[in-house]
N, CA and C atoms as an extended XYZ file, in Angstrom:
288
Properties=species:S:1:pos:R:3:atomname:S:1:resname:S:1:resid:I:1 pbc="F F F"
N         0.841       -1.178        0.000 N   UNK     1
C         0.000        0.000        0.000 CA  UNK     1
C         0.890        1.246        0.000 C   UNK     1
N         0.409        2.156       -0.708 N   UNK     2
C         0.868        3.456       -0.674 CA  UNK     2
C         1.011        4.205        0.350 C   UNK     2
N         1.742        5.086        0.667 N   UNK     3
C         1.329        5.633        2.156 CA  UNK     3
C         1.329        7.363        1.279 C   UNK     3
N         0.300        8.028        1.857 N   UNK     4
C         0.117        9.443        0.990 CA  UNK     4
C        -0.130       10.155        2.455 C   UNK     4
N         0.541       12.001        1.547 N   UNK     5
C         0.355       12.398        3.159 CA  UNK     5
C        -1.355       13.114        2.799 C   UNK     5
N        -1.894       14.023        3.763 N   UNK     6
C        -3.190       14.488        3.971 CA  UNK     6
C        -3.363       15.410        2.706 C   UNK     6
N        -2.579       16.145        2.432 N   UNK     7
C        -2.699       16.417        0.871 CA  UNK     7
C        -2.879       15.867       -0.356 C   UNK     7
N        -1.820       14.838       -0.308 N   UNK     8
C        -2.166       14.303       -1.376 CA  UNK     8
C        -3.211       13.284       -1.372 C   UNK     8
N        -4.086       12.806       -0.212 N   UNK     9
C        -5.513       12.516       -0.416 CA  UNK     9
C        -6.503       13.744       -0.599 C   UNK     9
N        -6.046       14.632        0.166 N   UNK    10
C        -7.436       15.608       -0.139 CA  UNK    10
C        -7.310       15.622       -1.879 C   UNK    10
N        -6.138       15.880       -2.466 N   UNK    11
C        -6.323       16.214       -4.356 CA  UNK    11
C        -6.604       15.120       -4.739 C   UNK    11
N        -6.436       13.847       -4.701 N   UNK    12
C        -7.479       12.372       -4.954 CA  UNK    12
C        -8.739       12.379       -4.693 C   UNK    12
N        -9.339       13.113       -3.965 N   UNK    13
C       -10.629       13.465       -3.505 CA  UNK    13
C       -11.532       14.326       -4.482 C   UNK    13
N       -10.313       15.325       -4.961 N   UNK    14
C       -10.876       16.452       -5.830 CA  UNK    14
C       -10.971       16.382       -7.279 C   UNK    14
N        -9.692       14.953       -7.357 N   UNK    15
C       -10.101       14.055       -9.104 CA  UNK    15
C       -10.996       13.115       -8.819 C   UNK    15
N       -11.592       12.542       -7.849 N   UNK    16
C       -12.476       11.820       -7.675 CA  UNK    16
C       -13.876       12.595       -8.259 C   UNK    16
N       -14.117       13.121       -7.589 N   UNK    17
C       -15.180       14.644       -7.816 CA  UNK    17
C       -15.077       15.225       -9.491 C   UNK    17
N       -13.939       15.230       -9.821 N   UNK    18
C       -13.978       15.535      -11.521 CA  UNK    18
C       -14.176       14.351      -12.226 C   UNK    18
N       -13.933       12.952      -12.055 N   UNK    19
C       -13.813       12.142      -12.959 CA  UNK    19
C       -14.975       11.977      -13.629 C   UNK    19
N       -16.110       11.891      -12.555 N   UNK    20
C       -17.500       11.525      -13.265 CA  UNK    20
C       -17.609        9.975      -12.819 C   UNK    20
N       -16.737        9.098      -12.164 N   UNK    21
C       -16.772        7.782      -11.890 CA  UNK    21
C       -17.568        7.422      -10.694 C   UNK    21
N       -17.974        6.330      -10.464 N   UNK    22
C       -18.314        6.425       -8.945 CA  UNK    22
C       -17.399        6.051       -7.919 C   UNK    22
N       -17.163        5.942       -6.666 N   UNK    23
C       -16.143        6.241       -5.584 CA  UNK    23
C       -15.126        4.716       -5.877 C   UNK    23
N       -16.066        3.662       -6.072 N   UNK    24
C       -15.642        2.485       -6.094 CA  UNK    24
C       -14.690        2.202       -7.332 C   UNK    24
N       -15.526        2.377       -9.202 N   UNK    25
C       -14.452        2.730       -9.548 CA  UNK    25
C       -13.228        3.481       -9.770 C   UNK    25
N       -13.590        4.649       -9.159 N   UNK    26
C       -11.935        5.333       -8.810 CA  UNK    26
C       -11.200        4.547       -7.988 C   UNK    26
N       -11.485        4.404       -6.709 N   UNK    27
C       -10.657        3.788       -5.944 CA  UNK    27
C       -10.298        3.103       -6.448 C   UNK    27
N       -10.915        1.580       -7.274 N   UNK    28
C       -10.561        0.606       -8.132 CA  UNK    28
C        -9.278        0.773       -8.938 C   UNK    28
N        -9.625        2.228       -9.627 N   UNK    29
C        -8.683        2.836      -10.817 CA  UNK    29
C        -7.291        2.926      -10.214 C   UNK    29
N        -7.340        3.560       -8.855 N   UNK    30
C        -6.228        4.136       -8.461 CA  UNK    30
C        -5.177        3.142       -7.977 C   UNK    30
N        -5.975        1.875       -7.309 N   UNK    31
C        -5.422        1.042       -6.943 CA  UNK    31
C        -5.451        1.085       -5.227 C   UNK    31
N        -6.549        1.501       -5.203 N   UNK    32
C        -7.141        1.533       -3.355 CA  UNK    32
C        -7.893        1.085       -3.192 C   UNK    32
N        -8.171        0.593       -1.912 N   UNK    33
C        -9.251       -0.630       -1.519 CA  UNK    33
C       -10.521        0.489       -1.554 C   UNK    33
N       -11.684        0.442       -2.449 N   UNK    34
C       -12.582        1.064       -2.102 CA  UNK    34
C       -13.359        1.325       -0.739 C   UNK    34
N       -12.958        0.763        0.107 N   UNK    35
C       -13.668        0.583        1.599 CA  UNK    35
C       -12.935        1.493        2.384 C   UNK    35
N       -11.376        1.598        1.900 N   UNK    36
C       -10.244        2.419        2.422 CA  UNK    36
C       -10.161        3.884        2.388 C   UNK    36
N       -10.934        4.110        0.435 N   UNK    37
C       -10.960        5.341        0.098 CA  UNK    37
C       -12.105        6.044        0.685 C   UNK    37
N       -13.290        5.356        1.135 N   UNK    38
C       -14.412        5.978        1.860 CA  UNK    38
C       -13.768        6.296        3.061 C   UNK    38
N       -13.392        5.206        3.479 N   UNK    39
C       -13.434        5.482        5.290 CA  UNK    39
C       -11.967        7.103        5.312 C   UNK    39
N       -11.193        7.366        4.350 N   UNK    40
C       -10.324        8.526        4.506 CA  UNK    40
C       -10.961        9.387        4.119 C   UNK    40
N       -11.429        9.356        2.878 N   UNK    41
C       -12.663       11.189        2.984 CA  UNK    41
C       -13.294       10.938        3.812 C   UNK    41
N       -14.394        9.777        4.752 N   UNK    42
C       -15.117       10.923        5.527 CA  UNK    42
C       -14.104       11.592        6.859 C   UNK    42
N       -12.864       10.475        6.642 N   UNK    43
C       -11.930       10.697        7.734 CA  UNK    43
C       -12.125       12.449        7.868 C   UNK    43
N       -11.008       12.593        6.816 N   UNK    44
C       -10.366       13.699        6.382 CA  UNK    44
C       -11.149       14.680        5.857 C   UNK    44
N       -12.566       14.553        5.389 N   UNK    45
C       -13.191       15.722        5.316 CA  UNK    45
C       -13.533       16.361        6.299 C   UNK    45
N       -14.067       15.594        7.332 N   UNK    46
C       -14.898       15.383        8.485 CA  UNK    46
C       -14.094       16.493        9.125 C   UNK    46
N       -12.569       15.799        9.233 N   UNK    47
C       -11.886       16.649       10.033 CA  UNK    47
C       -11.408       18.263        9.585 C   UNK    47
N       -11.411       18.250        8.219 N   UNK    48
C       -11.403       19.536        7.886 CA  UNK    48
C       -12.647       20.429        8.106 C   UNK    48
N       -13.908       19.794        8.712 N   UNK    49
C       -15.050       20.662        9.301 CA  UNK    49
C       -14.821       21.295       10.196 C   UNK    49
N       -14.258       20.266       10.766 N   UNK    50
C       -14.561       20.420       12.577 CA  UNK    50
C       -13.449       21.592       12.914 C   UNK    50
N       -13.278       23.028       12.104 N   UNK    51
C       -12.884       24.038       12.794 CA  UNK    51
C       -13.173       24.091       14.263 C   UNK    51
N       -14.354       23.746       14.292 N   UNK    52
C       -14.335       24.954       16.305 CA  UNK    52
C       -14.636       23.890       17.071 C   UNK    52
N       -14.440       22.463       16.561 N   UNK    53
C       -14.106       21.284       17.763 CA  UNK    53
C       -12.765       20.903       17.938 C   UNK    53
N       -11.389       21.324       17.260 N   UNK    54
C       -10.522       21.203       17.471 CA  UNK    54
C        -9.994       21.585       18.692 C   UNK    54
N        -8.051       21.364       18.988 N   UNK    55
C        -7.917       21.943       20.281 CA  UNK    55
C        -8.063       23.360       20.746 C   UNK    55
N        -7.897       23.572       21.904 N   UNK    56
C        -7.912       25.231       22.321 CA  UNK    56
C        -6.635       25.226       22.648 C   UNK    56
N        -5.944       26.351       22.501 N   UNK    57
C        -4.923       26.591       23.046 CA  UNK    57
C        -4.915       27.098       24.799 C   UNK    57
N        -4.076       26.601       25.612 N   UNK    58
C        -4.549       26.986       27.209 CA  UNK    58
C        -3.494       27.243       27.577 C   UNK    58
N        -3.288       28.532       27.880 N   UNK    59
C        -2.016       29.351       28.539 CA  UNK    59
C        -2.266       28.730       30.317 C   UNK    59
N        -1.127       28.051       30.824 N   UNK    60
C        -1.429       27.658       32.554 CA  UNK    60
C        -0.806       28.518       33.327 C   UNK    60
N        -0.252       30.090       32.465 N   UNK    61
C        -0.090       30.986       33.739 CA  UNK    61
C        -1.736       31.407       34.798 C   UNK    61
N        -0.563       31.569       36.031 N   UNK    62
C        -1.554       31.702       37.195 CA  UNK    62
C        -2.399       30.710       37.867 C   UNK    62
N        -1.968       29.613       37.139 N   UNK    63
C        -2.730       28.223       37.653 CA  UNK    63
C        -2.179       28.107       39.343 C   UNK    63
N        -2.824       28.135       39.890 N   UNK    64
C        -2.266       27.583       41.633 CA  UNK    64
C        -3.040       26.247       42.033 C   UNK    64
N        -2.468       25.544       42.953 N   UNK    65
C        -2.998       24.709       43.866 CA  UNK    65
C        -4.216       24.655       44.220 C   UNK    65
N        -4.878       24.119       44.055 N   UNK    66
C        -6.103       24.239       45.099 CA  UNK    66
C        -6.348       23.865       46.535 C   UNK    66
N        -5.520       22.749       46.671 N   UNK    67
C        -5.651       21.467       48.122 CA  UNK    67
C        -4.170       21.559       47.939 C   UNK    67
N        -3.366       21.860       49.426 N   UNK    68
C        -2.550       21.611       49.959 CA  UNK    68
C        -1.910       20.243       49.071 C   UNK    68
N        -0.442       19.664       48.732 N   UNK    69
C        -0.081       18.156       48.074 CA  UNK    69
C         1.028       17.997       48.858 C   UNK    69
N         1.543       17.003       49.229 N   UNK    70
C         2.670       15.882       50.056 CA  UNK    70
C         3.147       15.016       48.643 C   UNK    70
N         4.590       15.724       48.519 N   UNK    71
C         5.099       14.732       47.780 CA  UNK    71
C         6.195       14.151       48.381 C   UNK    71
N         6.347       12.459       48.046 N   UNK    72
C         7.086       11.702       49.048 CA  UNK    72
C         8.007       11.007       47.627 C   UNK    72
N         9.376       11.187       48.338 N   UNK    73
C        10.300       10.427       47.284 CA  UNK    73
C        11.093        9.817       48.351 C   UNK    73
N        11.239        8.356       48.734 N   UNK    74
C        12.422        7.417       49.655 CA  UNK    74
C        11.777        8.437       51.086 C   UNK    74
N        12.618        8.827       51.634 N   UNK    75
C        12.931        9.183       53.033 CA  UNK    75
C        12.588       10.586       52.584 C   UNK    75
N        11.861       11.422       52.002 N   UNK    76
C        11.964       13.100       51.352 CA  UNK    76
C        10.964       13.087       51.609 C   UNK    76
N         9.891       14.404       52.091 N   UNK    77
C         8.275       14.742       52.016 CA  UNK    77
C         8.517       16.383       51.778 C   UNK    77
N         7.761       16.381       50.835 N   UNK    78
C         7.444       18.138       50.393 CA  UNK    78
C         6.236       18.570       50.581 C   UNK    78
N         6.497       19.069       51.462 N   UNK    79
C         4.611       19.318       51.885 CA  UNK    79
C         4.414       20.828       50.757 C   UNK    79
N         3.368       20.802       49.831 N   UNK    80
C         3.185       21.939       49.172 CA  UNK    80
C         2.033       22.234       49.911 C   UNK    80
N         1.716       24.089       49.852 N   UNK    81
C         0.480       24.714       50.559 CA  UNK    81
C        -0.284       24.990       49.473 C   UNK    81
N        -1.469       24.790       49.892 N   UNK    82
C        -2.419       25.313       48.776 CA  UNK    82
C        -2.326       26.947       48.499 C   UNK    82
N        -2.499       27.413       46.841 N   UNK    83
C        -1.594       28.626       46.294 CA  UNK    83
C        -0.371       28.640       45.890 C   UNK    83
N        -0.062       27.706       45.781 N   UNK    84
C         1.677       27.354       45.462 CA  UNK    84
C         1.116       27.129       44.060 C   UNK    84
N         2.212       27.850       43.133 N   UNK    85
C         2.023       28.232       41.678 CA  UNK    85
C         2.637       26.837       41.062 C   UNK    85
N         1.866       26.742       39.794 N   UNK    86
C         1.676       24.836       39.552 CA  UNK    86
C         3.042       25.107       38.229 C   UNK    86
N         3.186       26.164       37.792 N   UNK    87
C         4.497       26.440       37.018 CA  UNK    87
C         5.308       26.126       37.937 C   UNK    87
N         5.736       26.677       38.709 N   UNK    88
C         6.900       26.411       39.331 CA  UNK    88
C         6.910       24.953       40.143 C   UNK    88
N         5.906       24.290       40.809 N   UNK    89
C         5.891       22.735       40.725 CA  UNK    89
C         6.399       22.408       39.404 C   UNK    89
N         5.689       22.595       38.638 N   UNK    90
C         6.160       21.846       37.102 CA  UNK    90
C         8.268       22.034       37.052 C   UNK    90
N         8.261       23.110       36.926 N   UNK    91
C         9.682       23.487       37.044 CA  UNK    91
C        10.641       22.678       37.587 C   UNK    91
N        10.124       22.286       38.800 N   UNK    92
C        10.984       21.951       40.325 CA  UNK    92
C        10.663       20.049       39.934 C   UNK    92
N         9.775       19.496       39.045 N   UNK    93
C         9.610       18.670       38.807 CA  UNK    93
C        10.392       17.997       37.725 C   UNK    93
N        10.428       18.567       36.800 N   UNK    94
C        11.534       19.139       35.881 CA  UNK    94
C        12.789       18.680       36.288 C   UNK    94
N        13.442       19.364       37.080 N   UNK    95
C        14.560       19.332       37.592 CA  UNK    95
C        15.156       18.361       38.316 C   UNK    95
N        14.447       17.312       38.896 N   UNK    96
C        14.678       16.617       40.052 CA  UNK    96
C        15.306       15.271       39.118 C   UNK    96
């Protein structure tokens, strides 16, 4: 099997649409399992809809603690207080 990237199925999609054939013989034509070529357009159309279900971008400045956390490593306990900024956990986590 071919491996194609998301482009070059979407323009197989768009000679599909010009040929005048139906889905099966294109796919046929092209040399793709017709079952394959359905299930990637609705893949890939689908997903070119879904503008405003995609991700959000989430900035985690100012994120704090909510509940006090105890972190225990061997014989070590870090007692964090609740308000303790979750960047700088991350940081200190990071590091260790």
């Amino acid at each position: 099997m071919i491996r194609r990237t998301t482009e070059q199925w979407l323009a197989l999609f768009d000679q599909y649409k010009a040929s005048g054939l139906t889905q099966t013989e294109f796919a046929k034509q092209q040399g793709i399992d017709p079952t394959y070529f359905s299930y990637r357009k609705r893949q890939l159309l689908a997903w070119q809809q879904d503008d405003n279900t995609g991700f959000v971008e989430l900035t985690p400045q100012g994120m704090l603690l909510s509940q006090p956390m105890l972190l225990k490593k061997r014989d070590v306990e870090l007692l964090l207080p609740s308000g303790t900024d979750a960047l700088w956990l991350a940081a200190l986590l990071r590091a260790l």
